[in-house]
C-alpha positions in Angstrom: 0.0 0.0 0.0 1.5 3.0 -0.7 -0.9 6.0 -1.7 0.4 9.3 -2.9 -1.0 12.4 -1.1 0.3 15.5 -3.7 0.0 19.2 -4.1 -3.2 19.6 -0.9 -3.4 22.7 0.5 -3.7 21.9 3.9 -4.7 24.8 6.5 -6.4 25.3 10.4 -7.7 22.3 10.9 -8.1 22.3 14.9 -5.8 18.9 16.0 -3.9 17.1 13.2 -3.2 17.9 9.1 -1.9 14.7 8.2 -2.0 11.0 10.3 -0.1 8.2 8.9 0.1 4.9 11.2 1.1 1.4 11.2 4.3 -0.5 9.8 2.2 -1.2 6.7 1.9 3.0 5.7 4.4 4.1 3.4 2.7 6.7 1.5 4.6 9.4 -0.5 3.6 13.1 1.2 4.6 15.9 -2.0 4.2 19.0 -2.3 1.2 20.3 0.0 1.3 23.3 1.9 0.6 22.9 5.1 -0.6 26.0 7.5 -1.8 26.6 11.0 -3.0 22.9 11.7 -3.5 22.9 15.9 -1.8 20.4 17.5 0.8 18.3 15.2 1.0 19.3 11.1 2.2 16.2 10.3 2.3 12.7 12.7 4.0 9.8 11.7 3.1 6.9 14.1 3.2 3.2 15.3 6.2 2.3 12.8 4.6 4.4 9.6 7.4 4.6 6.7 6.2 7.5 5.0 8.4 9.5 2.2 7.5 13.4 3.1 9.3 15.8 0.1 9.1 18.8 -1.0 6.1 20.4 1.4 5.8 23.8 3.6 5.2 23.3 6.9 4.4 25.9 9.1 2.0 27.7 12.0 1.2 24.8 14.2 2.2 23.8 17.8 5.0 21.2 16.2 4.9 20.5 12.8 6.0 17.0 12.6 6.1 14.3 15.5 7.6 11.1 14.7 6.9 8.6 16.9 7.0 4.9 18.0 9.4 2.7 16.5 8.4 5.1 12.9 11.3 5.7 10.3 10.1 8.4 7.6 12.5 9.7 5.2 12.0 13.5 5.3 13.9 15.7 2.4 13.5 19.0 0.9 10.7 20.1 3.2 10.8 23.9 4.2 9.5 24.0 7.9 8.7 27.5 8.3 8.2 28.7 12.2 6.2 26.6 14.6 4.9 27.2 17.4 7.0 24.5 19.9 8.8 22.8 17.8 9.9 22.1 13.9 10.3 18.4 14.2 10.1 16.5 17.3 11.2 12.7 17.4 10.2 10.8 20.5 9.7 6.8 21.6 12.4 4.8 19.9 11.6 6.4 16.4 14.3 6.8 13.8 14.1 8.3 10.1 16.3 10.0 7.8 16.0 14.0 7.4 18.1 15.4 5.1 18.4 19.1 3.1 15.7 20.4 4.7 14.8 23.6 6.1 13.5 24.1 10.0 13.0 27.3 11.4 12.5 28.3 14.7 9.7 28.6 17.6 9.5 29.0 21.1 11.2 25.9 22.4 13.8 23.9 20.5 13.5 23.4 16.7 14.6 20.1 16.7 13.4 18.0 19.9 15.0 14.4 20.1 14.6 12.8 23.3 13.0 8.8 24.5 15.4 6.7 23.3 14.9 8.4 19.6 17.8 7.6 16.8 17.2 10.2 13.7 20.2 11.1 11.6 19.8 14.6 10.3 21.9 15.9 7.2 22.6 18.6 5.4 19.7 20.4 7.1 19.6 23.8 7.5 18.5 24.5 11.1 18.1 28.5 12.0 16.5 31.3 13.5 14.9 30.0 17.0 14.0 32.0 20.3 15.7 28.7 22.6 17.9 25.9 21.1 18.5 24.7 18.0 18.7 20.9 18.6 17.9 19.6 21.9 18.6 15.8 22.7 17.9 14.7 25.9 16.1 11.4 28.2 17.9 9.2 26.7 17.6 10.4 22.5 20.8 9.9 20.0 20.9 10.6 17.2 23.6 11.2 14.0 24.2 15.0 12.9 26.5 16.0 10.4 26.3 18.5 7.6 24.4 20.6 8.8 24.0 23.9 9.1 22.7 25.4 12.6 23.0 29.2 13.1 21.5 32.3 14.7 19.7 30.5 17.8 20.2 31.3 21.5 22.1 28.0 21.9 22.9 25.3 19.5 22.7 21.9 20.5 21.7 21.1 24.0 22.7 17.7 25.1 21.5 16.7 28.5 19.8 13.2 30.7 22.0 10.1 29.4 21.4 11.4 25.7 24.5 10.3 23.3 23.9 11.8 20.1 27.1 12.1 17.4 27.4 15.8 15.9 29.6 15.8 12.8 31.1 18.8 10.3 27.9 20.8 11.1 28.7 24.4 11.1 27.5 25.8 13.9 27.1 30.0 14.0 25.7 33.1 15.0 24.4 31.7 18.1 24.7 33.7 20.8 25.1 31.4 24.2 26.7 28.2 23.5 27.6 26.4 20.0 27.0 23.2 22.0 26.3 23.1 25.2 26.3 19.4 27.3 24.6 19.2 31.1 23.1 17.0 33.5 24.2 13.9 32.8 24.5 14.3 28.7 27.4 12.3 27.1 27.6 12.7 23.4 30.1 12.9 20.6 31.1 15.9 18.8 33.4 15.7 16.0 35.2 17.9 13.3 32.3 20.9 14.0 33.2 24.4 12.6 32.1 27.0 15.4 32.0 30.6 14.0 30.7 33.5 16.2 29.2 32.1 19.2 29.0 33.6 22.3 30.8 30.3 23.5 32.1 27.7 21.1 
Protein backbone atom coordinates (compact mmCIF):
# COMPACT_ATOMS: atom_id res chain seq x y z
CA UNK A 1 0.00 0.00 0.00
CA UNK A 2 1.45 3.04 -0.73
CA UNK A 3 -0.89 5.96 -1.69
CA UNK A 4 0.39 9.27 -2.88
CA UNK A 5 -1.04 12.35 -1.05
CA UNK A 6 0.33 15.55 -3.66
CA UNK A 7 -0.05 19.19 -4.07
CA UNK A 8 -3.24 19.58 -0.86
CA UNK A 9 -3.37 22.74 0.50
CA UNK A 10 -3.68 21.87 3.93
CA UNK A 11 -4.67 24.82 6.47
CA UNK A 12 -6.39 25.29 10.40
CA UNK A 13 -7.65 22.27 10.92
CA UNK A 14 -8.10 22.26 14.93
CA UNK A 15 -5.78 18.86 15.96
CA UNK A 16 -3.93 17.08 13.18
CA UNK A 17 -3.23 17.87 9.05
CA UNK A 18 -1.93 14.68 8.16
CA UNK A 19 -1.96 10.98 10.29
CA UNK A 20 -0.14 8.24 8.89
CA UNK A 21 0.08 4.94 11.20
CA UNK A 22 1.08 1.44 11.18
CA UNK A 23 4.32 -0.47 9.75
CA UNK A 24 2.15 -1.22 6.65
CA UNK A 25 1.89 2.98 5.66
CA UNK A 26 4.41 4.08 3.40
CA UNK A 27 2.66 6.70 1.49
CA UNK A 28 4.55 9.42 -0.46
CA UNK A 29 3.63 13.13 1.15
CA UNK A 30 4.61 15.92 -1.97
CA UNK A 31 4.18 18.95 -2.30
CA UNK A 32 1.16 20.34 -0.04
CA UNK A 33 1.30 23.29 1.89
CA UNK A 34 0.59 22.90 5.06
CA UNK A 35 -0.61 26.00 7.47
CA UNK A 36 -1.78 26.64 10.99
CA UNK A 37 -3.01 22.94 11.68
CA UNK A 38 -3.53 22.86 15.89
CA UNK A 39 -1.76 20.38 17.49
CA UNK A 40 0.75 18.27 15.16
CA UNK A 41 1.04 19.33 11.14
CA UNK A 42 2.22 16.17 10.27
CA UNK A 43 2.26 12.70 12.71
CA UNK A 44 3.96 9.77 11.66
CA UNK A 45 3.06 6.87 14.14
CA UNK A 46 3.18 3.24 15.28
CA UNK A 47 6.22 2.29 12.80
CA UNK A 48 4.61 4.35 9.56
CA UNK A 49 7.44 4.65 6.72
CA UNK A 50 6.16 7.48 5.00
CA UNK A 51 8.41 9.53 2.23
CA UNK A 52 7.54 13.42 3.14
CA UNK A 53 9.27 15.82 0.12
CA UNK A 54 9.09 18.79 -0.96
CA UNK A 55 6.06 20.36 1.38
CA UNK A 56 5.80 23.77 3.62
CA UNK A 57 5.22 23.34 6.93
CA UNK A 58 4.40 25.92 9.11
CA UNK A 59 2.05 27.65 12.01
CA UNK A 60 1.18 24.76 14.16
CA UNK A 61 2.18 23.80 17.81
CA UNK A 62 4.95 21.16 16.22
CA UNK A 63 4.94 20.55 12.76
CA UNK A 64 5.96 16.97 12.64
CA UNK A 65 6.08 14.33 15.51
CA UNK A 66 7.61 11.06 14.71
CA UNK A 67 6.94 8.55 16.95
CA UNK A 68 6.99 4.94 18.04
CA UNK A 69 9.36 2.74 16.51
CA UNK A 70 8.41 5.14 12.94
CA UNK A 71 11.27 5.73 10.32
CA UNK A 72 10.08 8.43 7.60
CA UNK A 73 12.52 9.65 5.20
CA UNK A 74 12.05 13.49 5.32
CA UNK A 75 13.86 15.66 2.43
CA UNK A 76 13.46 18.99 0.94
CA UNK A 77 10.71 20.13 3.23
CA UNK A 78 10.76 23.90 4.24
CA UNK A 79 9.47 24.04 7.92
CA UNK A 80 8.74 27.46 8.28
CA UNK A 81 8.17 28.66 12.22
CA UNK A 82 6.17 26.65 14.55
CA UNK A 83 4.94 27.19 17.41
CA UNK A 84 7.03 24.51 19.91
CA UNK A 85 8.85 22.77 17.83
CA UNK A 86 9.89 22.09 13.92
CA UNK A 87 10.32 18.39 14.24
CA UNK A 88 10.07 16.50 17.25
CA UNK A 89 11.17 12.67 17.39
CA UNK A 90 10.16 10.75 20.51
CA UNK A 91 9.69 6.82 21.60
CA UNK A 92 12.43 4.78 19.85
CA UNK A 93 11.55 6.38 16.35
CA UNK A 94 14.31 6.76 13.85
CA UNK A 95 14.13 8.35 10.10
CA UNK A 96 16.34 10.01 7.80
CA UNK A 97 15.98 13.97 7.38
CA UNK A 98 18.14 15.41 5.08
CA UNK A 99 18.41 19.05 3.06
CA UNK A 100 15.65 20.39 4.71
CA UNK A 101 14.79 23.65 6.12
CA UNK A 102 13.49 24.05 9.99
CA UNK A 103 12.98 27.34 11.42
CA UNK A 104 12.49 28.25 14.65
CA UNK A 105 9.67 28.63 17.60
CA UNK A 106 9.49 29.03 21.06
CA UNK A 107 11.23 25.87 22.39
CA UNK A 108 13.81 23.87 20.48
CA UNK A 109 13.54 23.43 16.67
CA UNK A 110 14.62 20.12 16.67
CA UNK A 111 13.35 18.04 19.87
CA UNK A 112 14.96 14.42 20.06
CA UNK A 113 14.61 12.83 23.32
CA UNK A 114 13.05 8.79 24.50
CA UNK A 115 15.40 6.70 23.35
CA UNK A 116 14.94 8.44 19.59
CA UNK A 117 17.77 7.64 16.77
CA UNK A 118 17.15 10.22 13.71
CA UNK A 119 20.22 11.14 11.58
CA UNK A 120 19.84 14.64 10.26
CA UNK A 121 21.93 15.87 7.19
CA UNK A 122 22.55 18.56 5.37
CA UNK A 123 19.66 20.43 7.13
CA UNK A 124 19.59 23.79 7.50
CA UNK A 125 18.50 24.51 11.08
CA UNK A 126 18.10 28.53 11.97
CA UNK A 127 16.52 31.29 13.47
CA UNK A 128 14.89 30.01 16.97
CA UNK A 129 13.96 31.97 20.26
CA UNK A 130 15.72 28.69 22.60
CA UNK A 131 17.90 25.88 21.09
CA UNK A 132 18.46 24.70 17.99
CA UNK A 133 18.66 20.95 18.65
CA UNK A 134 17.90 19.55 21.92
CA UNK A 135 18.59 15.84 22.69
CA UNK A 136 17.92 14.68 25.91
CA UNK A 137 16.15 11.41 28.19
CA UNK A 138 17.92 9.16 26.72
CA UNK A 139 17.56 10.37 22.46
CA UNK A 140 20.82 9.85 20.02
CA UNK A 141 20.86 10.58 17.23
CA UNK A 142 23.56 11.23 13.99
CA UNK A 143 24.21 15.04 12.88
CA UNK A 144 26.48 15.97 10.37
CA UNK A 145 26.27 18.52 7.61
CA UNK A 146 24.40 20.58 8.78
CA UNK A 147 24.03 23.91 9.13
CA UNK A 148 22.70 25.43 12.65
CA UNK A 149 22.97 29.15 13.11
CA UNK A 150 21.53 32.33 14.71
CA UNK A 151 19.66 30.53 17.83
CA UNK A 152 20.23 31.26 21.52
CA UNK A 153 22.10 28.04 21.94
CA UNK A 154 22.92 25.31 19.50
CA UNK A 155 22.70 21.90 20.47
CA UNK A 156 21.69 21.07 23.99
CA UNK A 157 22.72 17.68 25.14
CA UNK A 158 21.53 16.70 28.55
CA UNK A 159 19.80 13.21 30.70
CA UNK A 160 21.95 10.08 29.39
CA UNK A 161 21.43 11.42 25.73
CA UNK A 162 24.47 10.33 23.27
CA UNK A 163 23.89 11.79 20.10
CA UNK A 164 27.12 12.11 17.41
CA UNK A 165 27.42 15.84 15.88
CA UNK A 166 29.56 15.77 12.81
CA UNK A 167 31.08 18.78 10.34
CA UNK A 168 27.88 20.76 11.13
CA UNK A 169 28.70 24.41 11.10
CA UNK A 170 27.53 25.76 13.86
CA UNK A 171 27.12 29.96 14.03
CA UNK A 172 25.72 33.11 15.02
CA UNK A 173 24.41 31.68 18.11
CA UNK A 174 24.72 33.65 20.76
CA UNK A 175 25.07 31.39 24.22
CA UNK A 176 26.74 28.20 23.49
CA UNK A 177 27.58 26.41 20.01
CA UNK A 178 27.01 23.20 21.95
CA UNK A 179 26.32 23.09 25.23
CA UNK A 180 26.25 19.35 27.31
CA UNK A 181 24.56 19.25 31.10
CA UNK A 182 23.11 17.04 33.45
CA UNK A 183 24.19 13.91 32.79
CA UNK A 184 24.46 14.31 28.69
CA UNK A 185 27.42 12.33 27.08
CA UNK A 186 27.60 12.70 23.45
CA UNK A 187 30.13 12.86 20.63
CA UNK A 188 31.14 15.86 18.85
CA UNK A 189 33.37 15.66 16.00
CA UNK A 190 35.22 17.88 13.26
CA UNK A 191 32.32 20.95 13.98
CA UNK A 192 33.24 24.44 12.63
CA UNK A 193 32.06 26.96 15.38
CA UNK A 194 32.04 30.59 14.03
CA UNK A 195 30.75 33.46 16.17
CA UNK A 196 29.24 32.13 19.16
CA UNK A 197 29.01 33.65 22.25
CA UNK A 198 30.83 30.31 23.48
CA UNK A 199 32.08 27.68 21.09
Amino acid sequence: CRPRVVGNDVKLNDDFGFVFAGSGCSPVMAKNTMIGNGKVTVHVEQGATTVIEDNVIFGGKVGMLVSTTSKPDCRRNNFGTNELHSLKVTSNATGYFHDNRFKGGEDSIVFVHDGANPHLDGNEICDGEAVGVRVTEGGIGRFAGNQIRNIPTGVEIALYADPILEDNQISMCQNFGVVVEEEGIGSVIGNTFLNNGTG
